[in-house]
N, C-alpha and C positions, 0 to 999 in steps of 0.2 A: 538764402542758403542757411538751415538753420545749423548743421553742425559741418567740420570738414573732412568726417569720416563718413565713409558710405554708409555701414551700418546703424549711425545715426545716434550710437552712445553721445549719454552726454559726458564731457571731461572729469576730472577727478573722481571716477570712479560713482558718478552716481547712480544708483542701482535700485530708482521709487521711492527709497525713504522717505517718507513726508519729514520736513524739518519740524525741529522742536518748536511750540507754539509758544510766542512769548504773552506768557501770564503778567498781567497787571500789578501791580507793588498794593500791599494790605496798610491803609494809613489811618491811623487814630490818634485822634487828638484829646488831649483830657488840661482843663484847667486846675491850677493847684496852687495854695493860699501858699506866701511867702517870696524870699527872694530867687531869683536863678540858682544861686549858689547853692541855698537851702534846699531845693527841686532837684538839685543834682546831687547833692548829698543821700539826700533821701534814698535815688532812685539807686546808687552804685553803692554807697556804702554801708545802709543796711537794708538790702534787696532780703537780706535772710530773715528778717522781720515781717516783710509781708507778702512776699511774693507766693502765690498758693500749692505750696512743693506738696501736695497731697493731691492734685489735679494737674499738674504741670512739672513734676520733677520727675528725674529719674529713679530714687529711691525711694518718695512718700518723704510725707510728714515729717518721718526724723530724722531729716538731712538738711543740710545748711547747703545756702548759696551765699556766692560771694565773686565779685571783682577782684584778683589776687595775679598781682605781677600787669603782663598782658594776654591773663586768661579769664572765659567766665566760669567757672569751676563749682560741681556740687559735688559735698561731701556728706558720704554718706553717719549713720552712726556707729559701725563698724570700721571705717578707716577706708572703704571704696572710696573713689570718685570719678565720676564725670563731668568731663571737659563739653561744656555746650558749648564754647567760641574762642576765637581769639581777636583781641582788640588789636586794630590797625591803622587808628587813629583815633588818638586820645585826644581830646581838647577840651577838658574842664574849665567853667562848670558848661560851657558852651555845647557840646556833641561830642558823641564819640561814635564809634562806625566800629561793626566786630562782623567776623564769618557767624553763624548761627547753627547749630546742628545738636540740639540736646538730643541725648538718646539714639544719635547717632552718629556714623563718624563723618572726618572733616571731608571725606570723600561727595559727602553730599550734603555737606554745607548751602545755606541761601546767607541773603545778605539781610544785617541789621542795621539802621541808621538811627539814632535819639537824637533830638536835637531842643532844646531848652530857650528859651525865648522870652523878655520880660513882657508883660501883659499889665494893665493900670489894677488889674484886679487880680494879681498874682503870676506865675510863670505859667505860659504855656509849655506844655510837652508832646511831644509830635515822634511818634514811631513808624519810621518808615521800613516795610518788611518786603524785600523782592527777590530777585537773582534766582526765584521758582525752578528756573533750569538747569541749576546746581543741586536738585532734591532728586534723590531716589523714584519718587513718585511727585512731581510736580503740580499736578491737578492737587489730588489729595493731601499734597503738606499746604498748600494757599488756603483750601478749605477749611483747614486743620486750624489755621490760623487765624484766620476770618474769624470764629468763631471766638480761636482764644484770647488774642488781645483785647476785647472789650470786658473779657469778666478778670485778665491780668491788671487792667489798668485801674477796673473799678477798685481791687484791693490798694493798690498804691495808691489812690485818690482818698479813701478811708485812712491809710496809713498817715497820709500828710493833712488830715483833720476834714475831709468834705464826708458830709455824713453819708450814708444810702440813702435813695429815694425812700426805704422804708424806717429808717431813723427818725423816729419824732421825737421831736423835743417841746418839754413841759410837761 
């Protein structure tokens, strides 16, 4: 007996919808010369120094990011700003875990988790990006991201002294 009404609906109202598809979490990991502390400093307190707000912000180039209170906040140079998350679990210099939505609002929020880890040969940092089912366009923000975490982290990897593949030196 598959349902106990004759007409065969199924309960609460379902009516074909295919459920939300749960997309995969986007994870990258980058080594970085220094201590944990140093790694986490870097990454939260002057994110405005390398993080590449001219490919990835909401105002361009001449706006500042920054960790401020329990927000991640970009200001623009006009006096705008947008609210890309808010942090809900602080735990310096160890992880910290925030909603994620630049550029858009908290309504479609994904999740951010960083987590900092000592390494013999400096701090690992590990960004783990999920909760795709909280994004206006779920497919399309994963992809979005996929892409962008690896050329956001190579600037932070430059910021904290690892040169680019095409940096030579001598």
């Amino acid at each position: 007996m598959d349902s106990l009404f004759s007409h065969g609906n199924e309960p609460f109202g379902s009516n074909d919808k295919s459920p939300v598809e749960l997309l995969d979490p986007v994870v990258n990991t980058v080594v970085v010369p220094g201590s944990v502390s140093h790694a986490f400093a870097g990454f939260t307190d002057h994110t405005h120094l390398w993080w590449p707000l001219d490919m990835f912000g909401v105002y361009g180039s001449g706006s500042y990011v920054e960790f401020e209170e329990n927000l991640i906040l970009e200001t623009a140079d006009d006096g705008r700003t947008s609210i890309w998350g808010t942090l809900d679990d602080w735990q310096p210099p160890l992880s910290f875990h925030a909603t994620w939505h630049p550029g858009s609002s908290a309504l479609w929020s994904t999740e951010l988790l960083v987590v900092f880890r000592a390494m013999a040969d400096g701090t690992e940092v590990r960004v783990f990006h999920e909760g795709w089912e909280g994004a206006e366009n779920p497919s399309a923000e994963r992809a979005r991201y996929l892409a962008a975490w690896p050329l956001i982290l190579a600037k932070y990897r430059r910021f904290m002294g690892v040169p680019e593949a095409g940096d030579a030196k001598g």
